[in-house]
Z-matrix of the N, CA and C atoms (Angstrom, degrees):
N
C 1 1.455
C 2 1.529 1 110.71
N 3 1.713 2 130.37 1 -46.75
C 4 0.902 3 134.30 2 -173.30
C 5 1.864 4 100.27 3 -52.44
N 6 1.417 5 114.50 4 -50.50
C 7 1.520 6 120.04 5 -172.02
C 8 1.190 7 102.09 6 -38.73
N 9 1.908 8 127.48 7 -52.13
C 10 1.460 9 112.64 8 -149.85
C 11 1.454 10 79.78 9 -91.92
N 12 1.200 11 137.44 10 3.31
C 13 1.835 12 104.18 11 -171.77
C 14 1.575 13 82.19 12 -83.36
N 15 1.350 14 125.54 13 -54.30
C 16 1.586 15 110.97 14 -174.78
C 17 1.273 16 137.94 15 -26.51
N 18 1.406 17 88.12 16 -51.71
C 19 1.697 18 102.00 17 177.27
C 20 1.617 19 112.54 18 -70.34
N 21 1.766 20 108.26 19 -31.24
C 22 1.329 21 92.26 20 154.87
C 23 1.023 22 150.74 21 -64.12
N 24 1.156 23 116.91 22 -16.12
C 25 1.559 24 146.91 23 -176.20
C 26 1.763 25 98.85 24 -78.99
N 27 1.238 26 100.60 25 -75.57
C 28 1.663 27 102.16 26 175.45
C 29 1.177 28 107.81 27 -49.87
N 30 1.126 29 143.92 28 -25.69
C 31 1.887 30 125.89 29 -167.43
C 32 2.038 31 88.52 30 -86.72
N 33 1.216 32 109.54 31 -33.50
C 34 1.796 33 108.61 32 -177.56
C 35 1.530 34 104.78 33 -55.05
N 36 1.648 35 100.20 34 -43.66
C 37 1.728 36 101.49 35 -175.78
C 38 1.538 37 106.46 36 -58.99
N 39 1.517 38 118.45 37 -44.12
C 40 0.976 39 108.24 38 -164.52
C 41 1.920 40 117.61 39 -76.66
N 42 1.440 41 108.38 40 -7.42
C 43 1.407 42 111.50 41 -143.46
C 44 1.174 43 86.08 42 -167.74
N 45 1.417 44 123.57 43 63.03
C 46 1.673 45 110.41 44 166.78
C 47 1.243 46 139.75 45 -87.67
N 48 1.641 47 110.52 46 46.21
C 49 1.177 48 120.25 47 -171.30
C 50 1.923 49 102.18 48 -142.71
N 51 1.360 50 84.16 49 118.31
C 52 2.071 51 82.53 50 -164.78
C 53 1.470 52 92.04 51 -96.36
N 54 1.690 53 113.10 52 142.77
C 55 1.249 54 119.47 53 173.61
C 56 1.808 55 99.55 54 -84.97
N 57 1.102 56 123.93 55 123.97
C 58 1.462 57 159.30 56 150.34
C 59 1.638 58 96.23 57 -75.43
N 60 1.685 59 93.02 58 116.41
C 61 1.528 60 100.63 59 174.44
C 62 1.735 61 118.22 60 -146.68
N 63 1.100 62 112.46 61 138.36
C 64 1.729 63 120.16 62 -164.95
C 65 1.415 64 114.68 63 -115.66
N 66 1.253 65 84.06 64 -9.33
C 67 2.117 66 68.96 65 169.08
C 68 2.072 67 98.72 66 -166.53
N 69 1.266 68 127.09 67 175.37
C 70 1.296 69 122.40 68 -151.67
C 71 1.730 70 98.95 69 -87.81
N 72 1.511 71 125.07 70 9.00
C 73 1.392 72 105.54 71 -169.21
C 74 1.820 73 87.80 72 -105.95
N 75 1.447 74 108.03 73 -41.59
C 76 2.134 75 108.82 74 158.54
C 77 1.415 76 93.90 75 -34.58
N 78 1.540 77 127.72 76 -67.78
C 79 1.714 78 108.20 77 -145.78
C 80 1.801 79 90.67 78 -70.85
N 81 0.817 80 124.49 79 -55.58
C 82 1.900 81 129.72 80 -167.26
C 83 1.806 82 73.07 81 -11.89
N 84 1.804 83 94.57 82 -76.28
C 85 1.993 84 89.59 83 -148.68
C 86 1.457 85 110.03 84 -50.43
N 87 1.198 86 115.49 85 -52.74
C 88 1.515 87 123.62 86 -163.56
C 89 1.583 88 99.58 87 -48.19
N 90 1.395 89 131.30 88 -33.78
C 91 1.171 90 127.24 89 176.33
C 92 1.702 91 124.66 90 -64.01
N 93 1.333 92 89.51 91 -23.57
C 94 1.828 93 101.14 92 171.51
C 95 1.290 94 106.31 93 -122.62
N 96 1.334 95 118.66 94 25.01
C 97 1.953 96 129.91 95 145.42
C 98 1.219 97 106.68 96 -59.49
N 99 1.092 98 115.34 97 166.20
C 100 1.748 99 136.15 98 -177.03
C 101 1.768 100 85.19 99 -108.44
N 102 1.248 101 152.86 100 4.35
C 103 1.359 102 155.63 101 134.96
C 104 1.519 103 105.47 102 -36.48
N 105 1.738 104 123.01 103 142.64
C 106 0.656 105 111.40 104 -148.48
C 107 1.905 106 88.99 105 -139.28
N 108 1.424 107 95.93 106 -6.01
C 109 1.347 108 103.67 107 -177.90
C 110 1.409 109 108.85 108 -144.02
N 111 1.568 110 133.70 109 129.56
C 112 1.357 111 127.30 110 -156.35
C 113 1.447 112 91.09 111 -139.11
N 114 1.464 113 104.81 112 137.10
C 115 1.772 114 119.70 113 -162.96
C 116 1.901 115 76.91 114 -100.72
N 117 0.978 116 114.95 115 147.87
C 118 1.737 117 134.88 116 159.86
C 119 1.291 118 105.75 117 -104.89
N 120 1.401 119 118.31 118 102.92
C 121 1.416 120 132.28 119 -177.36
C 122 1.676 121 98.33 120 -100.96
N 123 1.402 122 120.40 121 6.50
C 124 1.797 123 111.71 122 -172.03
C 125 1.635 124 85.03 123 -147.26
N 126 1.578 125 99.59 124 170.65
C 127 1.448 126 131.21 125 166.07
C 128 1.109 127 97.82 126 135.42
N 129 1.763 128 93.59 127 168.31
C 130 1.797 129 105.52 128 160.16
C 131 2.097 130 104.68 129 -120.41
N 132 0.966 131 78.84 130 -175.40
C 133 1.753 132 95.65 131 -163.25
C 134 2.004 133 94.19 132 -57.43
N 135 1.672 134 103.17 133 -27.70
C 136 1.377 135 90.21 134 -155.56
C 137 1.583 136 97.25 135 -105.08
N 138 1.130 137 112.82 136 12.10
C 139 1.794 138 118.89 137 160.92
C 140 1.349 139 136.84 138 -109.36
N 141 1.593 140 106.29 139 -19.68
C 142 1.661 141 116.17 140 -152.11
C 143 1.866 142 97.02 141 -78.48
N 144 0.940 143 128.40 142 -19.35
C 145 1.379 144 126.20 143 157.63
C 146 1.377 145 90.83 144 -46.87
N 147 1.044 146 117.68 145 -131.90
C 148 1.263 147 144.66 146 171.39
C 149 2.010 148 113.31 147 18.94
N 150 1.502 149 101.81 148 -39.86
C 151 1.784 150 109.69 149 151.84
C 152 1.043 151 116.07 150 -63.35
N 153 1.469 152 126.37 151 -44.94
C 154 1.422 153 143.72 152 -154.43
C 155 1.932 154 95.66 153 -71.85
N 156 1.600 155 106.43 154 -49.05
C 157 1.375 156 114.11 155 -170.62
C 158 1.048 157 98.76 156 -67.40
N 159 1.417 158 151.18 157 -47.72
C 160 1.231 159 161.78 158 -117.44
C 161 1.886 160 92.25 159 -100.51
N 162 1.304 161 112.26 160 -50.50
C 163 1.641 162 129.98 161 -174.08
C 164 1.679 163 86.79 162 -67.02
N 165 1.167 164 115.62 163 -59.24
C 166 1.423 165 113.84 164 -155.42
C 167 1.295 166 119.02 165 -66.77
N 168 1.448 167 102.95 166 -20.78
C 169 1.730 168 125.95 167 -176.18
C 170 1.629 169 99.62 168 -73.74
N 171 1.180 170 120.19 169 -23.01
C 172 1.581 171 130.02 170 -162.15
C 173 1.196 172 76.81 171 -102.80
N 174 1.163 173 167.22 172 -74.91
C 175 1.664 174 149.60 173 -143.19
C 176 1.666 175 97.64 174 121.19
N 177 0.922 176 124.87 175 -10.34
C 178 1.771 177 125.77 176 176.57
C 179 1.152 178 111.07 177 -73.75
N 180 1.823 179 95.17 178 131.57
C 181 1.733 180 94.19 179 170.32
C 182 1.773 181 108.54 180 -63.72
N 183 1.290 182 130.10 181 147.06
C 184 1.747 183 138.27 182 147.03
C 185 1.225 184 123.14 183 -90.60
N 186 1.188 185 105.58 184 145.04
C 187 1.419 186 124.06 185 -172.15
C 188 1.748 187 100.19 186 -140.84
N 189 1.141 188 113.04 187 142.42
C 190 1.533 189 121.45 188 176.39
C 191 1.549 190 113.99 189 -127.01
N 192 1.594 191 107.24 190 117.95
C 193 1.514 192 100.95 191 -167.20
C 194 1.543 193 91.90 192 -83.63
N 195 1.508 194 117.71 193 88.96
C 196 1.813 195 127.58 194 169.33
C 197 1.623 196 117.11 195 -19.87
N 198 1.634 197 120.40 196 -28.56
C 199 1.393 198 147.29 197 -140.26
C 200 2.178 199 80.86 198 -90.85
N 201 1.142 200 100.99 199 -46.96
C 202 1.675 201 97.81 200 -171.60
C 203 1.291 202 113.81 201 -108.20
N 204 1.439 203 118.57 202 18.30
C 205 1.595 204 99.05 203 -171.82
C 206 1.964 205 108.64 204 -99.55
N 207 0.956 206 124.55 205 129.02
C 208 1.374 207 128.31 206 -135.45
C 209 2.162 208 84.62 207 -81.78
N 210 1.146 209 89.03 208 132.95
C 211 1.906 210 98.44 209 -179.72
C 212 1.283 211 111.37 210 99.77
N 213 1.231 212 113.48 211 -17.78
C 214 1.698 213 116.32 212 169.84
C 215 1.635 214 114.82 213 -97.95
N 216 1.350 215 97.97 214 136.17
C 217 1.821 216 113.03 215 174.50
C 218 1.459 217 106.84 216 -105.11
N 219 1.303 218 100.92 217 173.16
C 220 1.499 219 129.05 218 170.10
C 221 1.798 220 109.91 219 -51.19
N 222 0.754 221 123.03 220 -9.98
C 223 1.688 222 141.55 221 -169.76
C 224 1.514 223 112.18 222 -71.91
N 225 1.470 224 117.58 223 135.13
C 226 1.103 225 90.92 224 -173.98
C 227 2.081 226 121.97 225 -80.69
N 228 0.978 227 110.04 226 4.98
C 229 1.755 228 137.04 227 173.18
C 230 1.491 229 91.63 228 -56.77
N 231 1.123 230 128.73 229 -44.35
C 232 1.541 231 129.08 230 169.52
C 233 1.567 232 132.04 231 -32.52
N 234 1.676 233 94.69 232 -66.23
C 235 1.612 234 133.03 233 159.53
C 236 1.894 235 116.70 234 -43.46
N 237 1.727 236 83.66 235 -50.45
C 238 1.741 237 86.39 236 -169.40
C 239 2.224 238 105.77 237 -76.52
N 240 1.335 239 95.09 238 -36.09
C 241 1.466 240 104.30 239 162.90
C 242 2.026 241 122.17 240 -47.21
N 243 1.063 242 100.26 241 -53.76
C 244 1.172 243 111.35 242 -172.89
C 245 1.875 244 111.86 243 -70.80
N 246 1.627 245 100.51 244 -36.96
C 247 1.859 246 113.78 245 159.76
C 248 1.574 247 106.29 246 -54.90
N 249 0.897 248 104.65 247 -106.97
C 250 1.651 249 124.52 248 166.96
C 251 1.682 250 107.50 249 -7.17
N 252 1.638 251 138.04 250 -68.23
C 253 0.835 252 131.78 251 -170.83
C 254 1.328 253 137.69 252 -121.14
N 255 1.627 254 97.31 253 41.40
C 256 1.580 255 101.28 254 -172.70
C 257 1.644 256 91.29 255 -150.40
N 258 1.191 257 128.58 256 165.39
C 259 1.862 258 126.15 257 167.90
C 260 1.689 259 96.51 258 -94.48
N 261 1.186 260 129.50 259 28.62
C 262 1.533 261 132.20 260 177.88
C 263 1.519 262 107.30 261 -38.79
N 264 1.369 263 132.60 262 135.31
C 265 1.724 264 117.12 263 165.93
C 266 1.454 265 95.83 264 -85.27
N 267 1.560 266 129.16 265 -7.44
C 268 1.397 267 107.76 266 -175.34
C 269 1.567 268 100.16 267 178.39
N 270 1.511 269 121.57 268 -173.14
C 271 0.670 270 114.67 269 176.38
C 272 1.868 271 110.81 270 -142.89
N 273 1.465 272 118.65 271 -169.75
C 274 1.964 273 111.26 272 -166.74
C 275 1.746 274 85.76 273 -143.79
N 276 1.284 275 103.46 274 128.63
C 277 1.200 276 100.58 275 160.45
C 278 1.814 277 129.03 276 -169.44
N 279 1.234 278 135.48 277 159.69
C 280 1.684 279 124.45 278 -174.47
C 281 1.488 280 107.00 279 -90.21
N 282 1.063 281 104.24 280 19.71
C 283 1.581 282 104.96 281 -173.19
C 284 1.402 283 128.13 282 -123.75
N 285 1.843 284 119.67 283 85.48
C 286 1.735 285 114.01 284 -147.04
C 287 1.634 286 104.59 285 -62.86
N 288 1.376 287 122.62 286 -9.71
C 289 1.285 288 107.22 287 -177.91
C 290 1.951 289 113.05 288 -71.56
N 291 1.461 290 92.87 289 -41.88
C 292 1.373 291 102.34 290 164.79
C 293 1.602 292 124.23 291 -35.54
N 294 1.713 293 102.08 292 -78.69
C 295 1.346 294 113.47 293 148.65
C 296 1.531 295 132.79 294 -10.22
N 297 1.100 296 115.70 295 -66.18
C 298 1.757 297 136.74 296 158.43
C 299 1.516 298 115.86 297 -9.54
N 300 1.901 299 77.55 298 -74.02
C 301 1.769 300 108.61 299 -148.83
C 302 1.915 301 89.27 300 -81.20
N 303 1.129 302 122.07 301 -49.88
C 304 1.551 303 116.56 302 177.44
C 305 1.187 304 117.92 303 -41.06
N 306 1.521 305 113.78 304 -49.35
C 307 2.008 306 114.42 305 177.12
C 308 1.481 307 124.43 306 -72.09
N 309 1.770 308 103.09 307 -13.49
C 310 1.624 309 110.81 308 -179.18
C 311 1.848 310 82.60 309 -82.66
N 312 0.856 311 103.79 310 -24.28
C 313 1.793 312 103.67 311 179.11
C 314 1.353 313 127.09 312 -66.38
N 315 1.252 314 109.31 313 -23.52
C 316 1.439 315 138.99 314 -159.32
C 317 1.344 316 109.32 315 64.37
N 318 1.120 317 137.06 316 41.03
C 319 1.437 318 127.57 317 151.04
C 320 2.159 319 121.92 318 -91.29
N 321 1.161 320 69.96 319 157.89
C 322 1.759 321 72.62 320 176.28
C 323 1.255 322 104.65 321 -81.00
N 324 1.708 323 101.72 322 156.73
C 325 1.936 324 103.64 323 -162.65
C 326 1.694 325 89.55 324 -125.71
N 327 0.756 326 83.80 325 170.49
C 328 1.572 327 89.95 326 -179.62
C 329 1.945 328 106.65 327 -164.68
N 330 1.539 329 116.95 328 104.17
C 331 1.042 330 117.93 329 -151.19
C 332 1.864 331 85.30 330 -117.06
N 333 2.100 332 89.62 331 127.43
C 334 1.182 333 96.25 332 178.15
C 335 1.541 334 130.27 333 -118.03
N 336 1.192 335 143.86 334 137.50
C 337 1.051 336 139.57 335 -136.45
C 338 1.486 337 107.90 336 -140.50
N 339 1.276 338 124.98 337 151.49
C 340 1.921 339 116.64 338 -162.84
C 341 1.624 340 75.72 339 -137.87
N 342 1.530 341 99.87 340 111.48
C 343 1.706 342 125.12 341 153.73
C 344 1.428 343 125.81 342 -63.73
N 345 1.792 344 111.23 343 87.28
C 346 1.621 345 104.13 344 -168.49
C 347 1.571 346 96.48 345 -116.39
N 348 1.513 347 117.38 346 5.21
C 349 1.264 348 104.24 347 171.95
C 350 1.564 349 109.89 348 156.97
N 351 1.134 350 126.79 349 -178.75
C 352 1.820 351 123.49 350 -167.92
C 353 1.459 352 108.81 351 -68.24
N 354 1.381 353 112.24 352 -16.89
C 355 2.067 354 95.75 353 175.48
C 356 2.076 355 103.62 354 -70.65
N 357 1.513 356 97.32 355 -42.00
C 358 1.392 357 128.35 356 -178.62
C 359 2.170 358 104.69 357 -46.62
N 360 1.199 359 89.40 358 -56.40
C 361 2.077 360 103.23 359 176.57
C 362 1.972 361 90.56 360 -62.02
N 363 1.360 362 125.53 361 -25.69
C 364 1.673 363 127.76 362 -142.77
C 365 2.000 364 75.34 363 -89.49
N 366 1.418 365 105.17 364 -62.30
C 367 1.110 366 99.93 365 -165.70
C 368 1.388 367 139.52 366 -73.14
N 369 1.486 368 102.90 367 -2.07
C 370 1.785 369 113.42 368 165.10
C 371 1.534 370 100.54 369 -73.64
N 372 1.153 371 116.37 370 -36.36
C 373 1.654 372 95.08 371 -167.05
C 374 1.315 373 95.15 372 -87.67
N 375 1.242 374 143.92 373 -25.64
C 376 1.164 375 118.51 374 168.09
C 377 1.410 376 141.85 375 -91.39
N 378 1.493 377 108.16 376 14.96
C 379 1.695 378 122.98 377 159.72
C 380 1.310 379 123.49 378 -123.48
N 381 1.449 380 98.17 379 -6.04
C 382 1.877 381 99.63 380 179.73
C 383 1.306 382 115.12 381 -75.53
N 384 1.611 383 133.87 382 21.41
C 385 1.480 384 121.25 383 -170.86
C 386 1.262 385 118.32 384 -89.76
N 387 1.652 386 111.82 385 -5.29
C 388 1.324 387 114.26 386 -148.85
C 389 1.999 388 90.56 387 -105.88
N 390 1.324 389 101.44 388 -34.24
C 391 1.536 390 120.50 389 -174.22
C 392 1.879 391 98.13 390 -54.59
N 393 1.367 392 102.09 391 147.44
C 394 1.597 393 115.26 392 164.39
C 395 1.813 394 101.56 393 -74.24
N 396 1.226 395 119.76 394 -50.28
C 397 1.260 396 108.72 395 -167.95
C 398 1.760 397 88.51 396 -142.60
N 399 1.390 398 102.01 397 169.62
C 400 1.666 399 130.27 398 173.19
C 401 1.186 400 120.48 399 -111.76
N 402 1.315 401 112.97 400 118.19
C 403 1.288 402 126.91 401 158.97
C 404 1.139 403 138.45 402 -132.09
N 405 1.565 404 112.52 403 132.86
C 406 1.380 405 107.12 404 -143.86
C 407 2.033 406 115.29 405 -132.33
N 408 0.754 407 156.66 406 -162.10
C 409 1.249 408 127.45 407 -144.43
C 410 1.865 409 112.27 408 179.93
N 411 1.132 410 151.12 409 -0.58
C 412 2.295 411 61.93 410 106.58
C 413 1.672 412 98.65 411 -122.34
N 414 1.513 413 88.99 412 158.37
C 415 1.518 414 118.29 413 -162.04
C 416 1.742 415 103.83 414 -79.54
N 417 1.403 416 129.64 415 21.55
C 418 1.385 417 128.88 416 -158.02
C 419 1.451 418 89.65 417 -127.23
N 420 1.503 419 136.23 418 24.90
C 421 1.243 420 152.87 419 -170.66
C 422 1.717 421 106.88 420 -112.92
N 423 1.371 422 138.67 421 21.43
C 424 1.456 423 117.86 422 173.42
C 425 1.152 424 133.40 423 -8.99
N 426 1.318 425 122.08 424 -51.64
C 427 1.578 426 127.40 425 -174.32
C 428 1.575 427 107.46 426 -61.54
N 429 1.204 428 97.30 427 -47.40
C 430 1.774 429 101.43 428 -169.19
C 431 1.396 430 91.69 429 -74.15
N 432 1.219 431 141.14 430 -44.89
C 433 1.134 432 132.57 431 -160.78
C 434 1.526 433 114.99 432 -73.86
N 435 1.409 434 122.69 433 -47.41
C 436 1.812 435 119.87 434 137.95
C 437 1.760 436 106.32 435 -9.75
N 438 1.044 437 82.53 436 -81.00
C 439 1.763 438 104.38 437 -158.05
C 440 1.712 439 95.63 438 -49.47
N 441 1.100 440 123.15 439 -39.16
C 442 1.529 441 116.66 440 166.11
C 443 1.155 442 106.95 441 -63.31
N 444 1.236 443 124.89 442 -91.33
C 445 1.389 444 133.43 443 -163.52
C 446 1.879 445 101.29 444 -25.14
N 447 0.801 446 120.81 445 -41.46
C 448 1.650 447 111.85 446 177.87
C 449 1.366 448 120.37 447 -90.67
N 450 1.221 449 117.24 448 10.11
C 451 1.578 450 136.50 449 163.27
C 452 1.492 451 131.25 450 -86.71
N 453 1.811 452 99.64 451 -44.40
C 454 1.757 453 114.35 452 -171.43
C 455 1.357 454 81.86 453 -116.49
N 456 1.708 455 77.08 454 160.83
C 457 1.714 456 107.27 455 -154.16
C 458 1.863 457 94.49 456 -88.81
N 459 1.966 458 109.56 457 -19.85
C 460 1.407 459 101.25 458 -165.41
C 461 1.452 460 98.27 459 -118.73
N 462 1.495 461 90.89 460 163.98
C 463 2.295 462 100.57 461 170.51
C 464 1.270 463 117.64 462 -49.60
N 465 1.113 464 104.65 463 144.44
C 466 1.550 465 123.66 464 -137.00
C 467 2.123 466 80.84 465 -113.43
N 468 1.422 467 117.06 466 147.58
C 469 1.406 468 109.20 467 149.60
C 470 1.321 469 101.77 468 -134.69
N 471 0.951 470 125.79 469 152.08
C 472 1.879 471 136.49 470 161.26
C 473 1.313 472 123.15 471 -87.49
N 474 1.282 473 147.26 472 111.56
C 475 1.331 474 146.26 473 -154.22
C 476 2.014 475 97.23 474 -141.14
N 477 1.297 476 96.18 475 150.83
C 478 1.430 477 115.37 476 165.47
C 479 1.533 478 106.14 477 81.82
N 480 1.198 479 132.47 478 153.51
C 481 1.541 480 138.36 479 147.61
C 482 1.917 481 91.07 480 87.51
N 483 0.694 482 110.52 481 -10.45
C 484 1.908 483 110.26 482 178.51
C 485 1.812 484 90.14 483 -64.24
N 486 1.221 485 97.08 484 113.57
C 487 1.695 486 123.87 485 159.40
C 488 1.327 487 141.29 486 -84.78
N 489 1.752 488 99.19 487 -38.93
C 490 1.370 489 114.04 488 178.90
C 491 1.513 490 105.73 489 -147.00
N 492 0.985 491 108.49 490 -178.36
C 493 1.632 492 115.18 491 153.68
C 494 1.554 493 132.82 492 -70.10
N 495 1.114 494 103.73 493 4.23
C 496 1.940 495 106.47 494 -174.94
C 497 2.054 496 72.39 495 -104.14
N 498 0.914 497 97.44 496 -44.29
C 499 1.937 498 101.43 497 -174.71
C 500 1.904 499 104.26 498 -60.06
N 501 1.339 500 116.17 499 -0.65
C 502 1.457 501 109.26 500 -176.78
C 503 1.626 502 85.62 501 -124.19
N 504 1.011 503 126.51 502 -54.57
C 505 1.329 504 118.68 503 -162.95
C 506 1.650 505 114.11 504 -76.87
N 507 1.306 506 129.44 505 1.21
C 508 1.094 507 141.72 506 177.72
C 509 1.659 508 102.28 507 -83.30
N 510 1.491 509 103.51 508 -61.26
C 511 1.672 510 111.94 509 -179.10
C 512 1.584 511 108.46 510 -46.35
N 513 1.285 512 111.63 511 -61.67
C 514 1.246 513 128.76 512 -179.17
C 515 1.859 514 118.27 513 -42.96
N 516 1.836 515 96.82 514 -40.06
C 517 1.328 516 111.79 515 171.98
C 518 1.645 517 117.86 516 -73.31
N 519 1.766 518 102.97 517 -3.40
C 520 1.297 519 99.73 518 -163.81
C 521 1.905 520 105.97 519 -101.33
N 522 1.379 521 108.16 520 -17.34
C 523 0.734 522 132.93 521 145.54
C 524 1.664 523 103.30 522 138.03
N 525 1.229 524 135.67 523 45.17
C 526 0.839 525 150.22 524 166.71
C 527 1.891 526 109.62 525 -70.53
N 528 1.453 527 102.09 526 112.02
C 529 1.440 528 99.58 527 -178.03
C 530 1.947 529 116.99 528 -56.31
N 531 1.477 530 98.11 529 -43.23
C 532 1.959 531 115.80 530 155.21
C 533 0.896 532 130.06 531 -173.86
N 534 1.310 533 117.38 532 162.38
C 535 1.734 534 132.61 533 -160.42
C 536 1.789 535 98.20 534 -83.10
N 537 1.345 536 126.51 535 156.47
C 538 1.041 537 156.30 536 169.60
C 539 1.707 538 127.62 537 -100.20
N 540 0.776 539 124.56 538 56.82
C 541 1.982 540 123.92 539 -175.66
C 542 0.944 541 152.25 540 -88.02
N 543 1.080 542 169.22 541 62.38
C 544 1.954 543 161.39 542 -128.61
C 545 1.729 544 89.40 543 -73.44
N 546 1.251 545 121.26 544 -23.75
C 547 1.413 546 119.55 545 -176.48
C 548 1.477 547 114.90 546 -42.47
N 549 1.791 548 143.19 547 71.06
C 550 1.369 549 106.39 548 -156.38
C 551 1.345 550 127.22 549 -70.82
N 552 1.641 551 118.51 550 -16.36
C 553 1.527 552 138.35 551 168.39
C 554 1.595 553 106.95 552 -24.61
N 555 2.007 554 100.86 553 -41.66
C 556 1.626 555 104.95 554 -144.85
C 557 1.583 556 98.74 555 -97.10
N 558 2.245 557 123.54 556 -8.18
C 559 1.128 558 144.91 557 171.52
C 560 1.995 559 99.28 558 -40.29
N 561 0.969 560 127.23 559 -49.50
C 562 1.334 561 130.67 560 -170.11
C 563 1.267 562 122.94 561 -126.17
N 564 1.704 563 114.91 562 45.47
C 565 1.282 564 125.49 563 153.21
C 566 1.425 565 110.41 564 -74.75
């Protein structure tokens, strides 16, 4: 497990800007992005293989945020589906049982979290231990994102609310290993 978090880590160094994609004409570009890692924010149960191959065929790690893919629950049958029948490097999700059951899987977890206020900052540090990395939402927050990054033990990404590039390079400055976006403008900052 430690191997693929590395390589995850190194593809962020190299490419710290993950294409976030919602429907198949986003992935087309993100697949001929200079992105090097593409979050699957869409599918249904009886395609996301077949997305998953499509990313993997391009040389990009995949990740499937489990949380939106239409036929999948909170369960961990979700997790073992997505092991078993997809080449996924991992998976994104708000749900630590999810989280859990994916790394007993050997997939990479990626635990995501929506910043609405100080109970919200209370509860990353106290469920993010189980996650490979953090991600947290929205990513147009520097301060908090500082203030994380010296809290959790794992790489931090910033996702959502990124507008521009002072809005990617700020996170990044905050110590965010990388930003997360559907923005494709923001794919090749």
């Amino acid at each position: 497990m430690q191997i693929k978090l590395n390589l995850f880590v190194e593809a962020m160094q190299d490419a710290p800007v993950i294409a976030a994609v919602k429907n198949d004409e986003g992935l087309d570009r993100a697949l001929s992005s200079g992105c090097t890692v593409v979050f699957l924010l869409y599918g249904t149960i009886l395609n996301i293989g077949e997305l998953v191959r499509r990313v993997k065929e391009a040389g990009k790690l995949a990740f499937i945020h489990i949380d939106l893919i239409e036929g999948m629950s909170a369960r961990d049958i979700s997790a073992e589906y997505i092991a078993s029948r997809t080449e996924a490097d991992g998976v994104i999700s708000t749900h630590p049982n999810l989280i859990r059951r994916a790394r007993e899987l050997g997939l990479l977890t990626i635990q995501r979290f929506f910043m609405l206020d100080s109970l919200s900052f209370a509860n990353v540090l106290r469920q993010s231990s189980n996650a490979d990395v953090v991600d947290v939402l929205p990513g147009a927050i520097p301060s908090v994102i500082s203030h994380l990054v010296r809290e959790v033990r794992q790489p931090l990404i910033a996702s959502g609310l990124l507008l521009d590039k002072s809005d990617v390079v700020a996170a990044l400055s905050a110590g965010a290993v990388a930003v997360s976006t559907t923005s494709e403008r923001l794919w090749s900052v």
